[in-house]
N, C-alpha and C positions, 0 to 999 in steps of 0.2 A: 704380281699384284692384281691383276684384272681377275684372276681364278681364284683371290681370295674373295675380293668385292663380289663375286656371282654370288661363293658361295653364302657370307654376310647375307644377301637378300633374299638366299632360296631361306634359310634359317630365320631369318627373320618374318621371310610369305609363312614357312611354314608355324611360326610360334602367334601369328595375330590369326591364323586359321586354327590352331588349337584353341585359342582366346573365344573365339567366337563361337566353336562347337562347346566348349565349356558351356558359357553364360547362355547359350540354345536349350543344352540338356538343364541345366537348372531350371530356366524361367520354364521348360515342360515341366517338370517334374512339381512346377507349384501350380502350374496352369491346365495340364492333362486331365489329372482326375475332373476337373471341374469341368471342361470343354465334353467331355465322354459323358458325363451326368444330364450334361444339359443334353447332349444329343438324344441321347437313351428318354428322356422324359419328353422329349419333342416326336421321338416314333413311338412312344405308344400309350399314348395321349388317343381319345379319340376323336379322331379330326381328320377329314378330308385329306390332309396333305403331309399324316402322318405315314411312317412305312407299316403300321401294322394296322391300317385302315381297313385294308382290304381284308387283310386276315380277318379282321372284326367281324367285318362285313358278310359276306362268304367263308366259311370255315375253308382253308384249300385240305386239309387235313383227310385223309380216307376215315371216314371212322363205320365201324363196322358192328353191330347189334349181333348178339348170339346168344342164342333161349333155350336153356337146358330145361325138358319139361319130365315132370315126375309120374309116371305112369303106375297107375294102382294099380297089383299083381292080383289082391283077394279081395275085391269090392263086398260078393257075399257073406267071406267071413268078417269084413268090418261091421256090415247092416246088423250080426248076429252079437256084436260084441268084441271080436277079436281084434286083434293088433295089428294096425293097418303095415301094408307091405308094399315099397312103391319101387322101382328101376331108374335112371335116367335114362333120357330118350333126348338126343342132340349130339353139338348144337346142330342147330337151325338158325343159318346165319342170315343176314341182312345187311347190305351197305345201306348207311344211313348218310341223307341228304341234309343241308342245312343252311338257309339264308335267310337274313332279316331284310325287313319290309318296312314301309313305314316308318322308317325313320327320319326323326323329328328333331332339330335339334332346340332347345327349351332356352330362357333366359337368364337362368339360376345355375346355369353352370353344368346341366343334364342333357343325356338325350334318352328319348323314347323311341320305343320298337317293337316289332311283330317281329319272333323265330319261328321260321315256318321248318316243320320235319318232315321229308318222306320217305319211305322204305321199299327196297330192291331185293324180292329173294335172291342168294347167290349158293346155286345149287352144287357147284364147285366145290366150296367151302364148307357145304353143309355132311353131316353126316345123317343122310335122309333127303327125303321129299316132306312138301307142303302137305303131299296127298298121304302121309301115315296116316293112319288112326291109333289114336289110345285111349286108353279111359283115364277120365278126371273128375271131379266131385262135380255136381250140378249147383253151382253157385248160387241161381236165382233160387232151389229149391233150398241146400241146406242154409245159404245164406238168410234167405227171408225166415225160416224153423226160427232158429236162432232170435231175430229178431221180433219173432212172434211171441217167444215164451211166457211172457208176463200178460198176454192177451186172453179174455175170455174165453170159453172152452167151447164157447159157440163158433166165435170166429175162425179158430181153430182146426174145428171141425169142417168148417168150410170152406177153409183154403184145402186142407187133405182132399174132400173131393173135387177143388175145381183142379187142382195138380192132378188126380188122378185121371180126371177128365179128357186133359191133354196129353195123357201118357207122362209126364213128369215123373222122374226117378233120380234118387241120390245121387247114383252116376251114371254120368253117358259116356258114348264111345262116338268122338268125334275128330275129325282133321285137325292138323294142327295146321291150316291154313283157318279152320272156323273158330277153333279156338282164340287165334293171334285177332283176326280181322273182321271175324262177328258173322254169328248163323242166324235168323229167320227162327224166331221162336212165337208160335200161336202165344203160350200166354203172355208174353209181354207186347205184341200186337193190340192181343184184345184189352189188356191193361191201359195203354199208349191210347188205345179209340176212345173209351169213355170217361179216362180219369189222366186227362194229358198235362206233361211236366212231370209224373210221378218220376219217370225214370229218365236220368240224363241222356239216352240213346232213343232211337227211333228206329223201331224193328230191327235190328240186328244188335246182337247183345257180342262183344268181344273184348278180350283183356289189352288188346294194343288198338282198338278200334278209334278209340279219341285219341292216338297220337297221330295217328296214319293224316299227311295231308292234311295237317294242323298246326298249331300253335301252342304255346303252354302261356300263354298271357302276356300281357302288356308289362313288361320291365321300363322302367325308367333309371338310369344309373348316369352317375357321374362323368363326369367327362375327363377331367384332370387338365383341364385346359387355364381356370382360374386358378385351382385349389387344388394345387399334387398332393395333399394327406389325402384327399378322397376318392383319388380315381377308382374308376370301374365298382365302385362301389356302389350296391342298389337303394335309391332314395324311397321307387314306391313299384311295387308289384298291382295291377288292375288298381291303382291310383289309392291304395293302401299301403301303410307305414306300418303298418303292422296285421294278422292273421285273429280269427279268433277260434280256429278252430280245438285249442287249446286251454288249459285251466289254468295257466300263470300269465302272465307277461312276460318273462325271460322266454318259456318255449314259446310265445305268439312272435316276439322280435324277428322280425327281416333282419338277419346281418350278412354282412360279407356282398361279393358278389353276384353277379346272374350266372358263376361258374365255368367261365371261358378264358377270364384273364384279372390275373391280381397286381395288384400294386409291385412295382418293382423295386431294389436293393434290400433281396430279403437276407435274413440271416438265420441261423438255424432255432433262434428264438423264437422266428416268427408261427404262424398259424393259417391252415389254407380256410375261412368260411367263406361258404356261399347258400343263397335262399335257394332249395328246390322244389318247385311244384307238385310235382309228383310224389315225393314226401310230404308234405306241405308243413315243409319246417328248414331252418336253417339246421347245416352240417357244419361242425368243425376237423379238421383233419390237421394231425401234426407229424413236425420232423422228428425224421427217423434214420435218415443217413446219405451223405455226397454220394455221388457217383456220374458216370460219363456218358452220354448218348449222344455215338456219332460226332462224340469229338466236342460237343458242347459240355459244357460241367451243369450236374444236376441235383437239385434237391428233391428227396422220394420225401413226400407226404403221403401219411397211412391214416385208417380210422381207429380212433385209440378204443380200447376196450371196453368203454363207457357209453359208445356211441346209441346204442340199444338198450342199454341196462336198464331194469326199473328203478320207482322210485326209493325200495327200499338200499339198494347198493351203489345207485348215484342219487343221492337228495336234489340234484338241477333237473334232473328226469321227471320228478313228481305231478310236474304239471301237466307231462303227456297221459297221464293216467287217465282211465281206469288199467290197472297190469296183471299183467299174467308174471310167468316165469321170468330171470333178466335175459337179455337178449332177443326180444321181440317187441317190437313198438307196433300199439296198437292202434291204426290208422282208418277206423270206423267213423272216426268224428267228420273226416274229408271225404271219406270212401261211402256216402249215403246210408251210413251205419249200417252199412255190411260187415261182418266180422275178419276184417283183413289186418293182415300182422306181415309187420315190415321185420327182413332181416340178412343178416349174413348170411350165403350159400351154405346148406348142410348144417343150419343153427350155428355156425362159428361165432365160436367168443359167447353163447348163451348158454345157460341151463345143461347139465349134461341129461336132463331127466327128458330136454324135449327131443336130443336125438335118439335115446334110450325108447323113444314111444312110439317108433315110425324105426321099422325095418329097410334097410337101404339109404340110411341117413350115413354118411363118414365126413368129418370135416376137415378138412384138409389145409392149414394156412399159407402154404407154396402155393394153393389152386384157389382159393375161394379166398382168399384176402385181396380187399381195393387197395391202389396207389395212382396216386399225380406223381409224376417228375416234373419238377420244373426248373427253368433256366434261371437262378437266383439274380439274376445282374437287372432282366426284364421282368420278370412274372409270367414269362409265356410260357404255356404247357408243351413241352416236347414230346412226350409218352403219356397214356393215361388208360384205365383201366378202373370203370366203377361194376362192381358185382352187389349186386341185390336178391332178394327173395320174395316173392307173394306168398303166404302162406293162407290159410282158410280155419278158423277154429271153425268143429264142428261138434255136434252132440245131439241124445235121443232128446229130441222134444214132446213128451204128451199130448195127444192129442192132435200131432200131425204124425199119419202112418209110417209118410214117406221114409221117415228117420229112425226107422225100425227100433236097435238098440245098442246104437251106437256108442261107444263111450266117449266123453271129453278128452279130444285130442287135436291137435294143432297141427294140422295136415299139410305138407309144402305142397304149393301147386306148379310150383316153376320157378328159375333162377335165370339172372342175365347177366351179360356182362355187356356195354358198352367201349368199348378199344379206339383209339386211336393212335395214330404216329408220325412226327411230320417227316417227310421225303421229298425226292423228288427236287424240284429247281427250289420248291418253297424253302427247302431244308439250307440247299444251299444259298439261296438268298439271305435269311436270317443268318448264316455260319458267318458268308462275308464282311456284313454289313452290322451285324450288332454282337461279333465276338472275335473276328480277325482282325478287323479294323484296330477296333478298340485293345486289343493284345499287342500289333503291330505299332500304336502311338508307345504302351506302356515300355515295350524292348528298346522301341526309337530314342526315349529320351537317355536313358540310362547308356547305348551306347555311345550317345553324342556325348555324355559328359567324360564316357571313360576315353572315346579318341582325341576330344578336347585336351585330359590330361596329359597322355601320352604325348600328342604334338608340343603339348608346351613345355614337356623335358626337354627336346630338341634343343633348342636354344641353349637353357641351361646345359646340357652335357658338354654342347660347344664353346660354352663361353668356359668351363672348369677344364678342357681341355687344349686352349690358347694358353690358357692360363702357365699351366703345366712347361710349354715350350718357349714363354716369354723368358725366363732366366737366363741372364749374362755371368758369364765368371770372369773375375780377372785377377791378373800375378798380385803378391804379396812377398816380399824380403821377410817379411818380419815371422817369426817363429808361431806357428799358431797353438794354439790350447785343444783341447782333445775334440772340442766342438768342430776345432777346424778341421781338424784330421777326419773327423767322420763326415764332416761337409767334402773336404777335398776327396775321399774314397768315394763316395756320391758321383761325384765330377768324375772322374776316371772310367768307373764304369759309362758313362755318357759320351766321352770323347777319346778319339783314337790314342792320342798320346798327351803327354805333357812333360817338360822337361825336370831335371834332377833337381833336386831341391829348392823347387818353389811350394809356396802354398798358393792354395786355390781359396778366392772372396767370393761369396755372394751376392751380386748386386741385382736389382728388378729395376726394371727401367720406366 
């Protein structure tokens, strides 16, 4: 009796502990996803005492700058008319630095900030030195041609000799450390002395000179502290809600983010914008397909084919106008109406006429197409990779020599890409904490309810199998009916013997 009673109680611990792992895994299973959402919008939120504060704050991310530069094989025979012919020459890598400043946090649910960039040749990574030389078109000469065209034949004539004055030529042969970070040029010295502000720089003239130990403006953006539809969203770029250096209002619009971090629980529906400066226009980038980094699950966002078109073959483009060929946005209107044209590495995704005009042009979409990964649950970028192009339209202009007889062509003068990837403790920090965690609750509950189940068979099988052993039999005179006879064969089998001609009753007690 006492070995029955034990067992009674272990069967009965064990079926109010299936009870309870049950009613655990359900009340997770309606409570989980909601505990994980609010967590997930509590770290990256920005807020001091969020987990992705610092990240905000401090990129920890290596991210690495690499400037493929196009090197003109026939300068001579383009000055004459022929068909220009360029090499790549790179990369020329750079680790790129990146922390804000200045921040501010505002009353309306925003903060304010200074991003400051600096740059680190890394000669390791590089294919080259700083100290190459190549030739590249002479921007301030064919850039200002260009911009001169419509100008009196007076004026004209005397920029030709004050260029010729200073040696000025269509192209020079210079560093691609002067190039990147700016050389010492007599005429824009002597420009800068008597007629100052004309040019945004001051004595050195260079294509990354205003990034270097800089800032790209005053972003003010959302906090997601009051109002989760808006986080990280930008309210005002240098205390503007909108650009004008554009002919519509949709391309003037600031949308999206300042490009670090978006809104979190995306779906493949969704769309990556952000405003960039250096374009000076908002981008849109969409999904293109899951996949895994390091173990995290990822969404690849790509730039859709549109993203340069003109306005004849995307009508939303029209406003970036005036156009050339699709796939090149012309960025004069920001760029001090220099004739500079934004685009895909190697014209990808434009015109096939503009890589057909420039020798040494192949476009490659394995090599020269951009993508974000990002983590869909947060919005944080895991992987990323933006590839751009500076181009130069150039052409003979009358009346200034310099530009011999050139024909109309849309010259690359370099390509970048920006990279990043996170690693490192950051990597695993984020792995931990906002995708094992949260995986580990989702498994938890589901296991609790399925060992809930199981425990609470226990009891049940115990109780169907007393059951089974409770049956008494006892004698019967009386002749039974077939039911009896298959009841008494039952019985037989169960018990060693039974004497001659009795039947076997069934009684439960």
């Amino acid at each position: 009796m006492g070995s029955r009673a034990r067992a009674r109680r272990v069967v009965a611990a064990l079926g109010l502990l299936g009870l309870l792992c049950a009613v655990l895994g359900a009340v997770m299973i309606v409570l989980v996803p909601t505990v994980i959402r609010q967590q997930i919008l509590k770290n990256v939120r920005i807020d001091p005492s969020s987990l992705a504060f610092n990240m905000w704050k401090e990129i920890p991310v290596p991210f690495y700058l690499s400037v493929y530069f196009f090197d003109v094989v026939n300068p001579s025979e383009i000055l004459k008319g022929g068909r220009p012919q360029v090499r790549e020459r790179g990369p020329y890598v750079y680790r790129e630095f990146r922390h804000k400043s200045n921040i501010t946090f505002n009353g309306n649910d925003t903060v304010s900030f200074l991003e400051y960039r600096s740059f680190q040749f890394q000669p390791a990574k590089s294919c080259g030195l700083e100290s190459d030389y190549i030739i590249t078109p002479n921007i301030l000469v064919l850039g200002a041609a260009v911009m001169m065209e419509d100008k009196p034949m007076s004026l004209k004539l005397l920029i030709t000799m004050a260029l010729s004055t200073f040696g000025e030529r269509a192209f020079m042969n210079r560093t691609i450390g002067e190039i990147m970070w700016g050389y010492e040029d007599p005429l824009v010295n002597l420009i800068n002395k008597y007629f100052p502000g004309m040019f945004p720089f001051d004595g050195k003239f260079g294509l990354f000179a205003e990034l270097n130990n800089s800032h790209s403006g005053l972003f003010t953006v959302f906090t997601g502290f009051k109002d989760f539809s808006r986080i990280h969203q930008v309210d005002r770029w240098n205390g503007l809600s909108k650009v004008n250096f554009w002919h519509s209002d949709q391309c003037n619009m600031i949308n999206g983010t300042s490009g670090q971090m978006w809104a979190p629980f995306m779906t493949p529906d969704s769309s990556l914008e952000f405003y960039s400066p250096e374009a000076c226009r908002s981008m849109k980038l969409i999904y293109k397909e899951s996949g895994m980094f390091e173990g995290i699950p990822t969404y690849r966002f790509v730039a859709p084919n549109t993203l340069f078109a003109n306005g004849s073959v995307y009508p939303p483009n029209e406003g970036f106008c005036p156009c050339v060929e699709s796939g090149v946005q012309n960025v004069s209107t920001c760029r001090f109406n220099a004739p500079l044209f934004l685009s895909h590495p190697h014209f990808l995704n434009a015109d096939p006429v503009l890589a057909e005009a420039v020798l040494g042009i192949r476009p490659d979409p394995e090599e020269h197409a951009l993508f974000l990964d990002l983590h869909p649950v947060t919005g944080i970028p895991m992987n990323c990779s933006v590839k751009l192009q500076l181009s130069l339209y150039m052409k003979a202009i009358r009346g200034i020599g310099q530009t011999g007889n050139i024909k109309p062509v849309i010259l690359p003068l370099l390509w970048f890409e920006e990279r990043g990837a996170m690693e490192g403790q950051t990597l695993q920090t984020f792995y931990n904490q906002l995708v094992l965690m949260p995986k580990v609750l989702q498994y938890a509950q589901y296991v609790l309810l399925a060992l809930g189940c199981a425990l609470l068979l226990i009891p049940i099988v115990h109780q169907l199998r007393n059951q089974e052993k409770c049956y008494l039999f006892w004698n019967s005179s009386k002749k039974g009916s077939k039911d009896k006879e298959a009841i008494q064969a039952y019985a037989e089998s169960l018990m060693a013997s039974a004497p001659k001609g009795t039947v076997l009753q069934e009684a439960r007690l």
